[in-house]
C-alpha positions, 0 to 999 in steps of 0.5 A, spaced: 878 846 801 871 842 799 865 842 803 865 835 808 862 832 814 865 828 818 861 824 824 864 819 829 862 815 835 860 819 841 865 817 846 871 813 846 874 808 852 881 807 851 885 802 857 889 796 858 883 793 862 877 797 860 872 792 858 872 789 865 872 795 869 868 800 865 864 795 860 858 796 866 859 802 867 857 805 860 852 800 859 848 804 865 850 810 863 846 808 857 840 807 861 841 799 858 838 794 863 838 788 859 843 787 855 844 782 848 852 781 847 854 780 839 860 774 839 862 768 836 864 761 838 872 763 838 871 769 843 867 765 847 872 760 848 877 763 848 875 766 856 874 773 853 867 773 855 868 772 862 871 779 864 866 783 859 859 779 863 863 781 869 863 787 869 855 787 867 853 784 873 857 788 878 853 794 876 845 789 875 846 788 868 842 782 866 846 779 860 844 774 854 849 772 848 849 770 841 855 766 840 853 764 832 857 770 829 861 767 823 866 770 818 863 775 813 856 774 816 850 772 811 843 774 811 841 768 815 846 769 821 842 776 822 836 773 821 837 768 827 840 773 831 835 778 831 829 772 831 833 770 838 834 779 840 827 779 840 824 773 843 830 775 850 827 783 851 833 787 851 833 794 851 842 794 849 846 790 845 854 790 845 858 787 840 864 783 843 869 781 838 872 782 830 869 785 825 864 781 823 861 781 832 860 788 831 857 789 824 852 784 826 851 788 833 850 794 829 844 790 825 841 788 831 841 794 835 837 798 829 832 792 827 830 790 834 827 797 835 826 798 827 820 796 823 824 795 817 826 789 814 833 787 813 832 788 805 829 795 806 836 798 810 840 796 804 845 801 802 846 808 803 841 812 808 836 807 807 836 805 815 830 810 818 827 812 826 831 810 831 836 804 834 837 800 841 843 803 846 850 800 842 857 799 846 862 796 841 869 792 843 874 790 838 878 784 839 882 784 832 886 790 830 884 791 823 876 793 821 876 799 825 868 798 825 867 800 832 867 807 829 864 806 822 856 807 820 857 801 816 856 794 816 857 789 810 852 782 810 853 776 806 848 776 800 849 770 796 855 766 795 860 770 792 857 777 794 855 782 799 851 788 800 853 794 804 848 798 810 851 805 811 846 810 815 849 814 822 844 809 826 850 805 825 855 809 829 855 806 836 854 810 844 861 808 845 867 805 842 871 801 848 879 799 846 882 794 851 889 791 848 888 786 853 883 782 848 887 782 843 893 778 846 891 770 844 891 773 837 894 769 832 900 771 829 897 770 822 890 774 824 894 780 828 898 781 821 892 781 816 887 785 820 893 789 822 893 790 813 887 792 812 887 798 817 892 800 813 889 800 807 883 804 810 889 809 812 891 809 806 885 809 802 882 813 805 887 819 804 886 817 797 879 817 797 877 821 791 870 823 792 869 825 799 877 826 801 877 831 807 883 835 812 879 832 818 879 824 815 887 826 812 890 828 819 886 821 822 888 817 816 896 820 816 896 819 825 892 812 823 898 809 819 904 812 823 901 808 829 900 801 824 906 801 820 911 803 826 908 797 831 905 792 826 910 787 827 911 788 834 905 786 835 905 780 830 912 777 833 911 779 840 903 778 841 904 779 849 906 786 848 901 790 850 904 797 849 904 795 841 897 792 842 894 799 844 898 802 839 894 798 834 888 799 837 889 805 836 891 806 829 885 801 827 880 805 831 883 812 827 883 808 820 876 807 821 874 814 823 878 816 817 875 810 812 868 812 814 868 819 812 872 818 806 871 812 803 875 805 801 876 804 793 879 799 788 884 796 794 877 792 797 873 793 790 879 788 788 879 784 795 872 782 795 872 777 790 877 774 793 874 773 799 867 771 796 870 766 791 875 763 795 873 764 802 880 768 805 879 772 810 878 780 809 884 782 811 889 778 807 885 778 801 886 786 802 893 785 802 894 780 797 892 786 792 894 793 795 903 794 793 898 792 785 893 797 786 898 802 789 902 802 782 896 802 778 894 808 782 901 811 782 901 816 776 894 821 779 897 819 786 904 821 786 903 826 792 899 823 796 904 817 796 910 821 798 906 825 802 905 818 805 912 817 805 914 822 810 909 818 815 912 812 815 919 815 814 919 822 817 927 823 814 925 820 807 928 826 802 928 824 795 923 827 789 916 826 789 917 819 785 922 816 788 918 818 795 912 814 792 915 809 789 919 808 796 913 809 800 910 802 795 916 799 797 915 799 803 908 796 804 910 790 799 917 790 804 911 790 810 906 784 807 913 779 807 916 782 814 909 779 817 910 772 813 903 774 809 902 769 803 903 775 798 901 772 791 895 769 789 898 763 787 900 761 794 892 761 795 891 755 791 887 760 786 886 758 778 890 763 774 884 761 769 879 764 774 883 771 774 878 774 769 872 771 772 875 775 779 876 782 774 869 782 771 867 781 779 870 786 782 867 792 777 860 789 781 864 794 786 862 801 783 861 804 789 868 803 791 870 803 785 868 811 784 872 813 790 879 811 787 883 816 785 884 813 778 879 810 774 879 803 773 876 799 768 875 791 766 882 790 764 886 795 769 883 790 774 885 783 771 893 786 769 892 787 777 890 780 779 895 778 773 900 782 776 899 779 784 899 771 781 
């Protein structure tokens, strides 16, 4: 047993309905009179916003929103974020929407109050003094970001910078399933993979694995693996919705305390490069990255085996290999592409994508087994 700490959110909100009937209220409690609600143009579309305003106003909270919140957010959308938060005096900013509302409310919240610049809070710990009152509402199942201390900003064309300090952690997460329901079937199955491979991941994590982020992680990939196509295939299906909430919300508090590794270090060119969205750039690699890793895993996997499956019997290797099976029978069951070539992506591009990923050293050190240049172009080779 290795020495941890474990931080998370300081109060959780779970409810069909949620959002409209408690947003105000948390709010209130957090002393917010004036509120700076995080989103992007989709969520506003999409009416979504409408409830969570609502329920502001019905306790006197004044609100504004910034609507320009785009995919794997860049440097500039947070700097006109946080130009527009300074100008409308807020003392409370809510991040509405998916991973990328969220990771730039948590910026927002920490240099409106802050006299640091953006390039200071790069990496870990470096974010000081204190943050406005944060609420974070997820409308994706997936990143699990309303529970973790970090947010990932787009620092070039092909590469991103990470900010990871507790000032991070939201006052209160709200999980209403009722958000999710307009989610298209595509984007319910790649978020969906991707709290699945923090589940998984962070049980493996080789640095800071831990028993509390085990038992989060483990509960985390019973509740996704068993109500993921449900939620893909009948997207109205609220029981199955929450379900996902839940295991995306205890993914992230798992992945925050024991971290990622070669699954997203592998990931992340393929969403710099070509723009695909995080979690099926996550998918697209995970049963590769999973057979790479299998000679130091092997019981991890089993044991993940037997979370997936509770009546799985066999030996230790056939119960890993069974358990990698079925990540790959998952991905094709949710009708995700699950090779590079579908994605248009130049087989002659594959090296450039392996030196690439060995940029991501500080995923990389947290993979339970080593991986150097080479294991990671036979991986892209082995996902073409």
């Amino acid at each position: 047993m290795q020495d941890f700490s474990f931080s998370t959110v300081r109060t959780l909100i779970s409810g069909l309905g949620c959002c409209q009937k408690q947003l105000g209220i948390a709010a209130k409690s957090l002393a917010i009179t004036r509120a700076l609600v995080v989103t992007d143009k989709g969520i506003v579309a999409s009416g979504v916003i409408k409830n969570a305003l609502d329920s502001l106003r019905l306790v006197g909270i004044s609100s504004v929103v910034y609507t320009d919140v785009v995919a794997d957010p860049p440097e500039q959308v947070i700097e006109q974020a946080l130009a527009f938060a300074r100008e409308q005096n807020i003392d409370g900013v809510i991040g509405l929407g998916g991973g990328s509302s969220m990771d730039v409310a948590k910026v927002i919240a920490l240099l409106s109050y802050s006299t640091q610049s953006l390039q200071q809070v790069y990496g870990v710990g470096n974010a000081t003094g204190k943050r406005l009152p944060l609420i974070q509402v997820p409308t994706t199942a997936g990143t699990g970001s309303e529970v973790t201390p970090i947010s990932i900003i787009t620092t070039g064309q092909t590469t991103k910078q990470g900010i990871v300090s507790p000032l991070l952690l939201a006052d209160i997460a709200l999980l209403d399933a009722t958000l999710t329901v307009g989610l298209p079937a595509q984007v319910t199955a790649a978020t969906g993979i991707d709290a699945i491979v923090h589940a998984i991941e962070a049980y493996t994590s080789k640095l800071r694995k831990n028993a509390y982020s085990d038992m989060l992680a483990c509960e985390a990939l019973r509740l996704l693996s068993r109500h993921l196509v449900a939620a893909v295939e009948e997207g109205s299906n609220l029981e199955a919705r929450q379900a996902m909430l839940h295991g995306a919300m205890l993914a992230g508090q798992a992945f925050a305390n024991a971290p990622v590794a070669a699954v997203h270090a592998l990931a992340y060119p393929l969403g710099g490069h070509y723009h695909i969205a995080h979690g099926l750039s996550n998918s697209l690699v995970l049963p590769h990255v999973l057979r790479f890793n299998l000679p130091v895993a092997l019981a991890e996997y089993a044991q993940l085996a037997n979370v997936i499956n509770p009546y799985a019997r066999a030996k230790n290797i056939t119960l890993a290999e069974y358990f990698i099976e079925a990540m790959q029978t998952l991905i094709h069951a949710v009708k995700l592409p699950h090779t590079l070539r579908q994605m248009n992506i130049p087989e002659t591009d594959l090296p450039m994508l392996a030196k690439d990923a060995m940029l991501q050293q500080r995923l990389l050190i947290n993979n339970p087994r080593e991986m150097n240049e080479a294991d990671a172009l036979a991986i892209y080779q082995a996902a073409y």
